[in-house]
C-alpha positions, 0 to 999 in steps of 0.5 A: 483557499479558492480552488484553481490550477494552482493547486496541481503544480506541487503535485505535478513537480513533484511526480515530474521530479521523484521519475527525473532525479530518481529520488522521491525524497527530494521530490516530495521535499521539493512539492512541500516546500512548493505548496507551503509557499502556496499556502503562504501566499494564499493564507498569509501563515509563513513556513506552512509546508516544512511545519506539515511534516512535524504535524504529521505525528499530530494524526494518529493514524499516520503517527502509528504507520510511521512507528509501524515501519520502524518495528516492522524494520526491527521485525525483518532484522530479528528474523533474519538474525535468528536465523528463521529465514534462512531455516524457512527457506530451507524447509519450503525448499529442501527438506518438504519441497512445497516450493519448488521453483520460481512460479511456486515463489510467486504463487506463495506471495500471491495467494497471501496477498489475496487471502489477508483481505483485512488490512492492505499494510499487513498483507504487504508485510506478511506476504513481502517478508514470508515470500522475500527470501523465496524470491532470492532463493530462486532469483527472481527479482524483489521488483517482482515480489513489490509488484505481487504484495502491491497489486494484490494487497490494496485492490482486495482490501477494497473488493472484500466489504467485510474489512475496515475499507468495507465498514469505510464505504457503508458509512460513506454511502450512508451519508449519501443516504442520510442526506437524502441524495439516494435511497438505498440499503448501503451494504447492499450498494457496497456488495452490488458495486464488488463486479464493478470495480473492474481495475481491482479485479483486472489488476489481481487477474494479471498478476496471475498471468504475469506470473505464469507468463514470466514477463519479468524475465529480462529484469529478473536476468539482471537480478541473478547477475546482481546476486552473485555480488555485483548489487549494492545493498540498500539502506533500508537492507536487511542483508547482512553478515550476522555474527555468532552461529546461528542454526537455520530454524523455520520456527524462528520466522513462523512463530514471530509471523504467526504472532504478528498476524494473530495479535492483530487481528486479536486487537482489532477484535479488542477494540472492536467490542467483538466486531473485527469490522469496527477495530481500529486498524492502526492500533493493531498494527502499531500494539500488534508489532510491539507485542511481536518484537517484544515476546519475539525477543523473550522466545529468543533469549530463552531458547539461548539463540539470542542475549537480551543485550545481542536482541536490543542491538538487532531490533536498534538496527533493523529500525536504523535500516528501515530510516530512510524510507520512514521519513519518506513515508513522513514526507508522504503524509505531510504532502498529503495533508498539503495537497487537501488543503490546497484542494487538488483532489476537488479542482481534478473532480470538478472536471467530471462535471457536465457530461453525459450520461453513458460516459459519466462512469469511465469519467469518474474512473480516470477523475479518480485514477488521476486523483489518486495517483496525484495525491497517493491515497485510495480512502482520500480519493474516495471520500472526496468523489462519492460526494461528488459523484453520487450526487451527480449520477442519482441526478442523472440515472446513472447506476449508483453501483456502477458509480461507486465501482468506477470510484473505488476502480480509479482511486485504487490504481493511484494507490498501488502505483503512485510513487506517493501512495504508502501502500507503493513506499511500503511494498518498496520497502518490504521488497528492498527496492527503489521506490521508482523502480518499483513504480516503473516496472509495476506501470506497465501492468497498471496501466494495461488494467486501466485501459482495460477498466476504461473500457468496461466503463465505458461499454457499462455506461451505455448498457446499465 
């Protein structure tokens, strides 16, 4: 399809719709059914955009992020029904009083979301449902708690080159190199662009200062009055009244956790052929988290917490609740793909182009931040603009790891804040808010560290 300023119009009334109604599942409904007529014009095919969505589960990836969800779903019931959750605050709190307080809720949060630098979903995941219950626990707010896992988990996946999103880089700069545009070493290039990528680094610094500074006093007020009763469980929630009696454990959390965690990375190694850095990062959370739930629910049954029968019920449940933001993750990855064919990301990058030199990275950073907030991926917007902007920067002298920071900085900020973006509907659904309040409070922040970025961008531009 010819690229034009049609192409942003699904995108724009999709964003425009998911903050009016409050409800991305209608908006993203509404911006498929808008580019596949688009589409159908343009191509003549009927039906292109309710036909995306099924022809999500053709791709791997996002077939296995969707079942992923679901067993994370299970996962989150199971503990909880266990009573590992309940036994873990416990532990943390009274019995060795590691954490103490609000700040300590945070910091745990935090510092596991910085330190799980291989894979952004597990790091939301692994930080959301170990902190979630500390954050009840001392009444602060579970937007809080998405904002933490979001802003740490994606920003550090892309700083830290020895991941999947390291081995995603070289691979693109090394076809930069293979075509001749640049003549460099690719790690060398990726590891001199980490100083560069000044939205990722701001965005880890503020959660810190957020954090000590509790900005998010007023809404966690809120939330204390909400929890003495007054909120309504959400869909997706694991908050229930579970039956029998259960003894509070800490083991029950942290042996199923460690067991994610560690069947994850063991996969990854697996197929990897021995080199974490070349596994494939969906096979390990997809295999990693039924291997959990199943040796989870032998752990259980055969320590008499559960009955294979009471277990299969918990894990149908925990699934069940984590439904909902399942599908708006599918309507995610089918708008998605819409939106690639209609070329959006390529229209907003062709405005970059023309410009002079000193201004080309704080260019490319908001081309980026602007594509990837309107298409809600970071390695999207990645492989789309290092095409793009390599080639333009080598012509026109611009520092090539400068570039590729002003690249990564701006695809990042759509990654963590676009109300599309999986890794934001994942650290909602992790946190058990709304999708939109998430967004909304994290906004403020991520756009206080892309004012910021434009800045060194731009101050960059001119000195290097």
């Amino acid at each position: 399809m010819e690229i034009s300023w049609l192409s942003i119009v699904p995108v724009l009334l999709t964003v425009i719709l998911a903050f009016a109604a409050k409800n991305v599942f209608i908006a993203l409904l509404s911006g498929i059914i808008a580019a596949g007529i688009i589409l159908d014009v343009n191509t003549g095919i009927v039906f292109t955009g309710l036909n995306s969505i099924y022809q999500v589960f053709q791709d791997d990836w996002a077939a296995k992020s969707i079942l992923f969800c679901l067993m994370i779903g299970a996962f989150v019931y199971v503990i909880e029904a266990s009573g590992g959750v309940h036994g873990m605050v416990e532990y943390l709190t009274e019995k060795r009083k590691v954490v103490k307080s609000k700040i300590g809720a945070q910091l745990l949060a935090y510092l596991l979301g910085i330190f799980l630098f291989i894979d952004a979903t597990s790091s939301i995941v692994i930080s959301g449902v170990a902190s979630r219950p500390l954050f009840d626990r001392f009444d602060v707010s579970r937007e809080k708690l998405a904002y933490i896992t979001d802003s740490t988990s994606s920003p550090i996946a892309w700083l830290i080159p020895f991941n999947a999103a390291g081995a995603f880089l070289i691979a693109m700069i090394g076809g930069q190199v293979s075509a001749g545009i640049i003549d460099v070493d690719p790690m060398s290039v990726v590891i001199s662009a980490i100083p560069f990528q000044l939205y990722g680094i701001l965005s880890i610094l503020l959660v810190g200062v957020v954090i000590f500074t509790d900005k998010h006093r007023k809404k966690e007020t809120q939330w204390v009055k909400l929890n003495t009763g007054e909120r309504e469980v959400e869909d997706y929630s694991s908050e229930e009244i579970f039956e029998g009696d259960i003894t509070p454990n800490a083991k029950n959390m942290l042996i199923p956790l460690a067991l994610l965690v560690g069947s994850i990375f063991v996969i990854m190694i697996i197929t990897g052929d021995g080199n974490i850095l070349k596994g494939d990062g969906s096979a390990g959370i997809y295999i990693g988290a039924i291997i959990t739930l199943i040796v989870t629910g032998i752990y259980y049954i055969a320590q008499g917490i559960t009955k294979t029968e009471t277990y299969m019920k918990w894990v149908m449940k925990g699934m069940g609740n984590y439904l909902g933001v399942t599908m708006i993750l599918v309507l995610a990855f089918a708008f998605s793909d819409l939106v690639s064919q209609l070329g959006t990301g390529e229209f907003i990058a062709s405005i970059s182009s023309n410009v002079n030199p000193a201004f080309v990275p704080v260019m490319i950073f908001i081309v980026g931040a602007m594509m990837s907030f309107a298409t809600g991926t970071s390695a999207g917007t990645v492989a789309v603009l290092i095409p793009i902007a390599i080639p333009m920067a080598a012509a026109l002298g611009v520092s090539i790891p400068l570039t590729l920071g002003a690249i990564i900085s701006g695809s990042v900020f759509g990654d963590h804040c676009s109300p599309i973006s999986d890794s934001t509907i994942l650290s909602s659904m992790i946190a058990e808010v709304h999708v939109i309040d998430h967004v909304k409070t994290q906004m403020p922040y991520a756009l206080t560290s892309a004012v910021l970025a434009s800045l060194g961008f731009l101050v960059f531009g001119f000195i290097i």
